[in-house]
C-alpha positions as a Python dict, from the first residue, in 0.01 Angstrom:
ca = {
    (1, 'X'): (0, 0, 0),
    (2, 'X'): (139, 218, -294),
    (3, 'X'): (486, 8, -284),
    (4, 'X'): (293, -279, -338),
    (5, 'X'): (107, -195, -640),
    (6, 'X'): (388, -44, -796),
    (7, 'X'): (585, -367, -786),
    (8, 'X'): (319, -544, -933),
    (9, 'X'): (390, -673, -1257),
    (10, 'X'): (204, -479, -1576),
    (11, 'X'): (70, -740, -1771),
    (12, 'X'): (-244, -736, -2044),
    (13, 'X'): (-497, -996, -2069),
    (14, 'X'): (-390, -1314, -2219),
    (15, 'X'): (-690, -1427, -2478),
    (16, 'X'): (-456, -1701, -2585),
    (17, 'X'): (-249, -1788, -2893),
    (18, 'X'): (-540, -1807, -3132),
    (19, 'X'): (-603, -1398, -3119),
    (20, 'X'): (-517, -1295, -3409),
    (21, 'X'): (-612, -918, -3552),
    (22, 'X'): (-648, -898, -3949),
    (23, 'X'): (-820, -603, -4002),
    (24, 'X'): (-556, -319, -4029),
    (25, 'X'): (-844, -32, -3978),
    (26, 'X'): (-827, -150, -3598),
    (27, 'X'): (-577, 86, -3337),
    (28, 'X'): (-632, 160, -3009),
    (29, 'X'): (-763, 473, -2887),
    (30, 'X'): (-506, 792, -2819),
    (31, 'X'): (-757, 915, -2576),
    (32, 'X'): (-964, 801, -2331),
    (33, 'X'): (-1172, 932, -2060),
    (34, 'X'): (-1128, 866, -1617),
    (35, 'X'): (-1455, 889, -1504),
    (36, 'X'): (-1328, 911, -1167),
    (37, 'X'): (-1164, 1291, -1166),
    (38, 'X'): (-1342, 1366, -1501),
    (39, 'X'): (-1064, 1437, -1716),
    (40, 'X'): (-930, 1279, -2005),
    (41, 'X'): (-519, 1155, -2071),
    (42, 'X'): (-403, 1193, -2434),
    (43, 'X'): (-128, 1107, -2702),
    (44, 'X'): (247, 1074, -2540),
    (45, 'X'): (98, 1112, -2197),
    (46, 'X'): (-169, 798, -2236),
    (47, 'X'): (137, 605, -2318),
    (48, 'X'): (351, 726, -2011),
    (49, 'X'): (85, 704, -1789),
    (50, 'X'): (-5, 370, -1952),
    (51, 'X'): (342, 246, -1934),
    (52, 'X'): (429, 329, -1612),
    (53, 'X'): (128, 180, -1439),
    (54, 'X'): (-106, 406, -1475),
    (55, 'X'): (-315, 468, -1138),
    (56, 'X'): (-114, 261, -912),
    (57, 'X'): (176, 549, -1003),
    (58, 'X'): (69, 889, -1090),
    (59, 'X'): (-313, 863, -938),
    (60, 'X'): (-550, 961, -1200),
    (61, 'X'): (-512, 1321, -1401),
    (62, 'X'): (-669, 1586, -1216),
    (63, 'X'): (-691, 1908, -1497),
    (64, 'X'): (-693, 1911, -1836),
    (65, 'X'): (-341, 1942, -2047),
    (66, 'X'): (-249, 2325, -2022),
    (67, 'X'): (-11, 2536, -2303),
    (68, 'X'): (212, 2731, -2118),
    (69, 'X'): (367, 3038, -2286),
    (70, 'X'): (705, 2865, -2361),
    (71, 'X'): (477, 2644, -2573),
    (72, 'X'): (516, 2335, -2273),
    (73, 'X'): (175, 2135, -2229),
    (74, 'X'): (141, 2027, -1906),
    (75, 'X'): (-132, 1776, -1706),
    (76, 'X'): (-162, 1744, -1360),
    (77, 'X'): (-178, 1424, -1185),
    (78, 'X'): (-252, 1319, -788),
    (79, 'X'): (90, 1249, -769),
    (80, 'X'): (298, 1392, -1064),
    (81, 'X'): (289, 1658, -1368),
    (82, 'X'): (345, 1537, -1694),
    (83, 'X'): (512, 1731, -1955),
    (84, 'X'): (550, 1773, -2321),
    (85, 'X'): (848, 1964, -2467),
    (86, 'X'): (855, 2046, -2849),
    (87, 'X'): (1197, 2107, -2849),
    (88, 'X'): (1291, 1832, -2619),
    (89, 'X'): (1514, 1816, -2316),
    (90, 'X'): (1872, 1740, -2321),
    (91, 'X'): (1877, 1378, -2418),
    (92, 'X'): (1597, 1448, -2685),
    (93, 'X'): (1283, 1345, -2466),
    (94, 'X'): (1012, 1535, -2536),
    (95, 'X'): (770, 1363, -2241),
    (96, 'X'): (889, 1396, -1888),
    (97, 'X'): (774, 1417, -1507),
    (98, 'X'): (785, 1757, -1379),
    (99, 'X'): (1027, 1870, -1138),
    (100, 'X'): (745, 1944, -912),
    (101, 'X'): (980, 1880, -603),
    (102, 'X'): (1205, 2155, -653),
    (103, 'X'): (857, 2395, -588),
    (104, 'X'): (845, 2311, -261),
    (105, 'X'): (1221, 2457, -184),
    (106, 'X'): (1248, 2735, 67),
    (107, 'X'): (1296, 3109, -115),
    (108, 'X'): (1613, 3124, 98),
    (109, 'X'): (1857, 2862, 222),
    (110, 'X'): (2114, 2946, 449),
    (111, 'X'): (2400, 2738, 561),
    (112, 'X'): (2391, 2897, 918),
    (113, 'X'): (2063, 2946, 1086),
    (114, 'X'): (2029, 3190, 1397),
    (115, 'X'): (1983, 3009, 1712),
    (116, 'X'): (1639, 3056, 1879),
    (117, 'X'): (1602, 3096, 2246),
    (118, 'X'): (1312, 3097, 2478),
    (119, 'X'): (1216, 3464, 2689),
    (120, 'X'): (1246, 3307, 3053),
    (121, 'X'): (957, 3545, 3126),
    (122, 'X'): (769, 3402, 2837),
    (123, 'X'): (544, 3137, 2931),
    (124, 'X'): (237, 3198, 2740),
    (125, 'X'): (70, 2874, 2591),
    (126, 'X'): (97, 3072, 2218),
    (127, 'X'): (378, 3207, 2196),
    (128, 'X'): (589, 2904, 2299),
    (129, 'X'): (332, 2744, 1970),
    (130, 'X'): (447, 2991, 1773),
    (131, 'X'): (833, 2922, 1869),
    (132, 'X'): (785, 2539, 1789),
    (133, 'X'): (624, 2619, 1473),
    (134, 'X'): (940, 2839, 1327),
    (135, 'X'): (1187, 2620, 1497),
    (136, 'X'): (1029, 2298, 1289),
    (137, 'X'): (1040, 2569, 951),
    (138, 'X'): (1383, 2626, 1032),
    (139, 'X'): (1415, 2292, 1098),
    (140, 'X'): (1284, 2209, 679),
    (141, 'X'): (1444, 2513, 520),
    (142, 'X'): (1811, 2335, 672),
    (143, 'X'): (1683, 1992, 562),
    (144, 'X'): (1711, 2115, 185),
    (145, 'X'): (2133, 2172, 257),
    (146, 'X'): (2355, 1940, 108),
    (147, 'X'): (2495, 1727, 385),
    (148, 'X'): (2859, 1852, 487),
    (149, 'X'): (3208, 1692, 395),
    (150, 'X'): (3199, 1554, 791),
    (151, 'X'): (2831, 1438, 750),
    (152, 'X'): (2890, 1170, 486),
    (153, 'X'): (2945, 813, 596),
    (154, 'X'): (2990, 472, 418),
    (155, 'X'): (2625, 364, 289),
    (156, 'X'): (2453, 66, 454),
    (157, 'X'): (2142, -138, 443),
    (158, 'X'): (1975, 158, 612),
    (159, 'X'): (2150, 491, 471),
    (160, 'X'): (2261, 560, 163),
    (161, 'X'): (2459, 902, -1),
    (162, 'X'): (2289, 1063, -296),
    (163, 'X'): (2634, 1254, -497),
    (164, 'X'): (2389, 1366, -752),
    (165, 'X'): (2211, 1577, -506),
    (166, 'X'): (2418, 1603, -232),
    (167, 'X'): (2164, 1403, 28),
    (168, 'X'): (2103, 1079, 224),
    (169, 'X'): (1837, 847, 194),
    (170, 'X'): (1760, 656, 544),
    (171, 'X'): (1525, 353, 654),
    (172, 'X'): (1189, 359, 552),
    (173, 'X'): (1232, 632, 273),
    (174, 'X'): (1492, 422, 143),
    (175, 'X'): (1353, 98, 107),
    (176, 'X'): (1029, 279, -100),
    (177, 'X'): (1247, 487, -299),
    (178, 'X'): (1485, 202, -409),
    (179, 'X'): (1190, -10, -481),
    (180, 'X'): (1002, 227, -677),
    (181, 'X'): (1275, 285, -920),
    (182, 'X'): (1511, 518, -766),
    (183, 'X'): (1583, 771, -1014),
    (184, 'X'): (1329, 689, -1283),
    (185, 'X'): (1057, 739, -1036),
    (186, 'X'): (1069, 1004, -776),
    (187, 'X'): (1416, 1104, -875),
    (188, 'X'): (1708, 1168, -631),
    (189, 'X'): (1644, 1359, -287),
    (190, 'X'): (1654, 1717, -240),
    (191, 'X'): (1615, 1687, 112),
    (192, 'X'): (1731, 1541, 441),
    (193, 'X'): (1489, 1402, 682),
    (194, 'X'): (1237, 1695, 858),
    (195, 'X'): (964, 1666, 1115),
    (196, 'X'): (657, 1888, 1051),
    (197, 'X'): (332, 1842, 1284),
    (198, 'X'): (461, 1538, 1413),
    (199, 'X'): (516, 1403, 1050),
    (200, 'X'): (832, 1307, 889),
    (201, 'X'): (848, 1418, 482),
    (202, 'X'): (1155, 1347, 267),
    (203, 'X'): (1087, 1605, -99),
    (204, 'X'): (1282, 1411, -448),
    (205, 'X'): (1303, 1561, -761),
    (206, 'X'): (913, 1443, -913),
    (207, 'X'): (707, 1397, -548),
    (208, 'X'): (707, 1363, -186),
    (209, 'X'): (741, 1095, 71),
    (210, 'X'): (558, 1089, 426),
    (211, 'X'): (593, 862, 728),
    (212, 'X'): (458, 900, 1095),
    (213, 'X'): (431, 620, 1376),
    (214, 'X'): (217, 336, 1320),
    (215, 'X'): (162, 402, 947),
    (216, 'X'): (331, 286, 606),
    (217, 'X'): (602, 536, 377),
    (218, 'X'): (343, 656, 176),
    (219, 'X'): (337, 925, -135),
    (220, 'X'): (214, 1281, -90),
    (221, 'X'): (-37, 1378, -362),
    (222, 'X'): (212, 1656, -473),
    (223, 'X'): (34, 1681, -783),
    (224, 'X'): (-296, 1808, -590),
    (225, 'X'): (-156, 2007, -344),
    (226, 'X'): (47, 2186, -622),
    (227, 'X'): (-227, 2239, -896),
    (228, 'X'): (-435, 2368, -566),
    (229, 'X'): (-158, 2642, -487),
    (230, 'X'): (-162, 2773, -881),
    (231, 'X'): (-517, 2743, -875),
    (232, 'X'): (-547, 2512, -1123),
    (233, 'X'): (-908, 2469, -1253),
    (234, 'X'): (-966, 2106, -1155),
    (235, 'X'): (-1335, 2092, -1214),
    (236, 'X'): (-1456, 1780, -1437),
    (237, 'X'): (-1505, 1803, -1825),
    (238, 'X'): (-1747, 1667, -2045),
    (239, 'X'): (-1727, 1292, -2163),
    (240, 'X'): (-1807, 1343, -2478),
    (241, 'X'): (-1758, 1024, -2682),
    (242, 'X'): (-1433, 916, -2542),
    (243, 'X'): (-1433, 590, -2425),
    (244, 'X'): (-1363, 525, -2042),
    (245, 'X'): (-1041, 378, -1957),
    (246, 'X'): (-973, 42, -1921),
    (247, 'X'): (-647, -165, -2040),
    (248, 'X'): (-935, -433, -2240),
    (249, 'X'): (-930, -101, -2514),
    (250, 'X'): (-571, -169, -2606),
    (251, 'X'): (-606, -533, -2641),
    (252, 'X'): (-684, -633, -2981),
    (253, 'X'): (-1037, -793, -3007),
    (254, 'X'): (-1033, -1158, -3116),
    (255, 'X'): (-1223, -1205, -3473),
    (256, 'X'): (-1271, -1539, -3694),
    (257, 'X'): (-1099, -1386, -4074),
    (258, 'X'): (-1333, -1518, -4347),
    (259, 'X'): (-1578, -1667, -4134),
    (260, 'X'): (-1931, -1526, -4073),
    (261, 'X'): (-2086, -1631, -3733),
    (262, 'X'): (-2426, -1730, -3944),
    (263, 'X'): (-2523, -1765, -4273),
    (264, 'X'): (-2679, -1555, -4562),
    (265, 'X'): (-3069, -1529, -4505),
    (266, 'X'): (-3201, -1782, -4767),
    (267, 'X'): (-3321, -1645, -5092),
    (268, 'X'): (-3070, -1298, -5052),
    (269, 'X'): (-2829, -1214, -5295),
    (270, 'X'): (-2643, -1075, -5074),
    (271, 'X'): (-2667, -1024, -4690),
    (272, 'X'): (-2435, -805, -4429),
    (273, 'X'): (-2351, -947, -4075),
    (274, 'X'): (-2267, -796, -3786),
    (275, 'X'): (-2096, -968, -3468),
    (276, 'X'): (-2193, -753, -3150),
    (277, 'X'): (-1948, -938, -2982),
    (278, 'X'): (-1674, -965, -3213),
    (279, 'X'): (-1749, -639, -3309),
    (280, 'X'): (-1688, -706, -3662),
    (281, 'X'): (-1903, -684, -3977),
    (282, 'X'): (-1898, -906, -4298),
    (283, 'X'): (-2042, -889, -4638),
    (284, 'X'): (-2177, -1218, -4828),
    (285, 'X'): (-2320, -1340, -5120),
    (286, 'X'): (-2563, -1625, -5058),
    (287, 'X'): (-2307, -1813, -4812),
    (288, 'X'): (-1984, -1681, -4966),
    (289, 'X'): (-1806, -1406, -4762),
    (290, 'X'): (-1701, -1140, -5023),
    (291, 'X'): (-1528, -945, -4772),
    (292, 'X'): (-1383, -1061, -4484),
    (293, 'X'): (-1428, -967, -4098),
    (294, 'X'): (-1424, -526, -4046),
    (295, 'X'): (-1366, -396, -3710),
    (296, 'X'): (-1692, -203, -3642),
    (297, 'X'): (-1842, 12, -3365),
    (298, 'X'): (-2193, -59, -3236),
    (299, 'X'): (-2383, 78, -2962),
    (300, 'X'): (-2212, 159, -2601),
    (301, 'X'): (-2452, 64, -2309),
    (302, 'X'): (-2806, 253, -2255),
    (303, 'X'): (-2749, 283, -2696),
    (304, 'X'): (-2754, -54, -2767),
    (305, 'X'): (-2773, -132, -3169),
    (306, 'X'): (-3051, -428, -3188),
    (307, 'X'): (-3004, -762, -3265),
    (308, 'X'): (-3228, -946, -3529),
    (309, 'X'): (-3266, -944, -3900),
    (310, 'X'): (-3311, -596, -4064),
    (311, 'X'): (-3311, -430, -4422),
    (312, 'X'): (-3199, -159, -4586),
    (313, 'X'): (-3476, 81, -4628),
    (314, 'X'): (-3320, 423, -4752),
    (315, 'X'): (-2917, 477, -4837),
    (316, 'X'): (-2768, 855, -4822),
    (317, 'X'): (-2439, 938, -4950),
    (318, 'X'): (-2397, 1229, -4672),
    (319, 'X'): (-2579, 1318, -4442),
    (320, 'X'): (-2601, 1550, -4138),
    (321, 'X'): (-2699, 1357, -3792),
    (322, 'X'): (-2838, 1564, -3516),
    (323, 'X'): (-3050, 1495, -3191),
    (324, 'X'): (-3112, 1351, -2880),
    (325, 'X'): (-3104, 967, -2769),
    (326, 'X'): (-3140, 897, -2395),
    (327, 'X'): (-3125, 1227, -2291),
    (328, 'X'): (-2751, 1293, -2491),
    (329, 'X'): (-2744, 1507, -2764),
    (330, 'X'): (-2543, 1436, -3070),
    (331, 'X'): (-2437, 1685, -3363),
    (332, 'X'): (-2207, 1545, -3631),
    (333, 'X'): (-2163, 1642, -3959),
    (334, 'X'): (-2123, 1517, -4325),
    (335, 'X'): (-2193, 1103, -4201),
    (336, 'X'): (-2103, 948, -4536),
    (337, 'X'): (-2165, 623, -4686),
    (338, 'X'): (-2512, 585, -4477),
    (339, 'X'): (-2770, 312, -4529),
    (340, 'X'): (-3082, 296, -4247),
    (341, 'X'): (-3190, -60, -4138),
    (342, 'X'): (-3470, 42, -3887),
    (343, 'X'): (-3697, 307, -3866),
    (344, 'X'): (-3630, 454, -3578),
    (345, 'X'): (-3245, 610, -3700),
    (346, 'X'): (-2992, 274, -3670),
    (347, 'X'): (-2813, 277, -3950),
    (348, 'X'): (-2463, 144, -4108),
    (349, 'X'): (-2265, 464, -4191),
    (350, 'X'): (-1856, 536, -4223),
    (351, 'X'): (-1703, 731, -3951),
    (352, 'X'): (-1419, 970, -3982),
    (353, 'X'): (-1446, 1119, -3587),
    (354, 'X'): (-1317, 816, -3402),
    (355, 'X'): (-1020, 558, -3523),
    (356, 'X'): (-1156, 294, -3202),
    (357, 'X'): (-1304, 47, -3403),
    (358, 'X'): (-1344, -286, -3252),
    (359, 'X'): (-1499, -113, -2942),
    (360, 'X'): (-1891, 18, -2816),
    (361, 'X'): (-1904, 345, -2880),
    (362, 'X'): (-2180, 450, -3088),
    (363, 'X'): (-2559, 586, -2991),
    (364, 'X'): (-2718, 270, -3165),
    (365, 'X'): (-2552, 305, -3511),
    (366, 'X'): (-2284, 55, -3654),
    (367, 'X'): (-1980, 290, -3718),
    (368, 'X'): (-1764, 156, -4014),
    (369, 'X'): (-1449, 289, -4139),
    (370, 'X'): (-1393, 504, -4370),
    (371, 'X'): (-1297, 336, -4735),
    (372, 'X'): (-1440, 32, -4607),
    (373, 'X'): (-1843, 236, -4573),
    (374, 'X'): (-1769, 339, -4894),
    (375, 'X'): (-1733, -36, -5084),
    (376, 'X'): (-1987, -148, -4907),
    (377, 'X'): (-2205, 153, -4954),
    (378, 'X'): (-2159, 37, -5342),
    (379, 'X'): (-2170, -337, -5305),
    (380, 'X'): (-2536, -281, -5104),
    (381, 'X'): (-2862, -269, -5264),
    (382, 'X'): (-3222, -163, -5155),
    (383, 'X'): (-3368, -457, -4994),
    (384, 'X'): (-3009, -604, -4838),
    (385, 'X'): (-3069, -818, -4520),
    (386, 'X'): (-2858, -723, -4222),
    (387, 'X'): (-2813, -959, -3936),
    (388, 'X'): (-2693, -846, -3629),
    (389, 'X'): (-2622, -1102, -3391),
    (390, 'X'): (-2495, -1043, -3028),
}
């Protein structure tokens, strides 16, 4: 149940008090990929999404971020829109849930509805549907009223009075609003109670809550059914080389500072090693580690880098990279700082296109940052044993 998972506490991975990050070229990644809907969450709404509990809250994005032409980006989620204002609201905050609640109200409200009889003579089975059915959209356009002077009562353990919006909140509806967060969540009510196809709905301020017999208060995916009525294109985008979501990427990985996990090779002058694992590389001379433990990026799986004991065989100071590996083609230009250790195209090269270091995500190659590629580009010569261990 939704409720559930939203209480839940949001905690990371404990990998104990002897993690401890010392390579300041590590940061987490600002974007990352869902494979599930096939969109990607980025910048300020990674971190709200993130924060808030990601999945388990908003569902998963379901378009890509849009510009609108008062300059607002906005993404659509299952359950929510997230938005980005330049200028900032009010109170200065420039990321925010839409009001996506408010779309649902009625073009016209009015206080006094006509009353709707029933023809005596009429007695056919559709037109007395077709009487229920505007009697129940009468029935939600009065829902969205404010409740009258005479309709307010003292608030209980099952109703309460909304000021800010001028509605109740009753039962069911209550307990999963006031234990989602209230306010900071699905914001206040715009509604009253309202029966539609045998379904009971309650609209707030960022989403929409459903009930019927013999089910749980559950969310409607307001998000969907909205970027579905603005036709929205929802269709999946390309992966690219974002990495796929999961809360491991933000935890730092765990690395041993001035320690190599083997030795030099015997007889080398000098000798690079590289920790699949730890995804870290270090640089030695004989046994000594001249520089301590980089965050690196090695192959992500179906690319794996090898493991074994390799040499540098050519060094380029830039070079173009294009073509296929495993059916993925790659295009990337001006690779700097790149030394080959096989013959089939691995190679240890600086990379200026992704800042995710400490994580898989190369086609076989071990991506090193930039300024570090280039001292070690220097500090190499022909001949240089790498190690790669997993």
């Amino acid at each position: 149940m939704l409720v559930a998972l939203l209480l839940a506490p949001f905690l990371g991975t404990d990998r104990g008090a002897e993690a401890q990050v010392t390579d300041p070229d590590w940061t987490p990644p600002r974007t990352v990929y869902i494979p599930e809907t096939g969109h990607a969450i980025d910048g300020y709404f990674l971190d709200l999404w993130r924060e808030s509990g990601g999945f388990n809250t908003y569902g998963n994005p379901i378009t890509s971020e849009m510009t609108l032409d008062n300059g607002h980006i906005v993404q659509y989620y299952e359950y929510a829109r997230f938005e980005y204002w330049p200028e900032g609201d009010q109170f200065g905050n420039v990321v925010m849930l839409g009001d996506i609640g408010q779309e649902l109200r009625p073009i016209t409200v009015r206080r006094f509805m006509p009353a709707v009889g029933l023809d005596a003579k009429d007695t056919r089975a559709a037109q007395n549907k077709s009487l229920s059915a505007t009697r129940e959209m009468l029935a939600v356009t009065q829902a969205w009223l404010p409740l009258k002077a005479t309709d307010i009562a003292e608030n209980s353990a099952s109703w309460r009075y909304v000021p800010e919006t001028g509605h109740s909140v009753a039962n069911g509806f209550k307990s999963f609003w006031e234990a989602t967060g209230e306010v900071y969540y699905l914001g206040n009510p715009l509604t009253e109670e309202y029966s539609l196809g045998g379904v009971v709905y309650q609209v707030f301020e960022h989403g929409q809550l459903a009930w019927e017999t013999g089910t749980d208060v559950s969310m409607v995916p307001l998000g969907t059914k909205l970027a579905e009525r603005y036709e929205v294109p929802m269709e999946a985008v390309a992966r690219g080389d974002l990495p796929a979501y999961d809360e491991e990427l933000f935890i730092p990985p765990v690395i041993t500072p001035g320690r190599a996990p083997v030795a030099g090779v015997p007889g080398a002058p000098k000798t690079i090693v590289v920790s699949i694992g730890e995804q870290a590389l270090w640089a030695l001379e004989g046994n000594d580690v001249v520089m301590e433990s980089t965050y690196v990026s090695t192959g992500k799986p179906k690319f794996d880098t090898p493991t074994g004991t390799f040499y540098i065989n050519s060094k380029v100071p830039v070079q173009d990279m294009e073509g296929i590996i495993g059916g993925e083609y790659y295009n990337v230009a001006s690779v700097p700082d790149v030394m080959y250790f096989t013959n089939v195209g691995h190679a240890i090269h600086g990379t200026y296109w992704h800042d995710n270091f400490g994580q898989v995500m190369s086609h076989g190659c071990v991506n090193v940052p930039m300024g570090t590629s280039t001292w070690l580009y220097e500090w190499t010569p022909m001949g240089t044993p790498v190690v790669i261990v997993p």
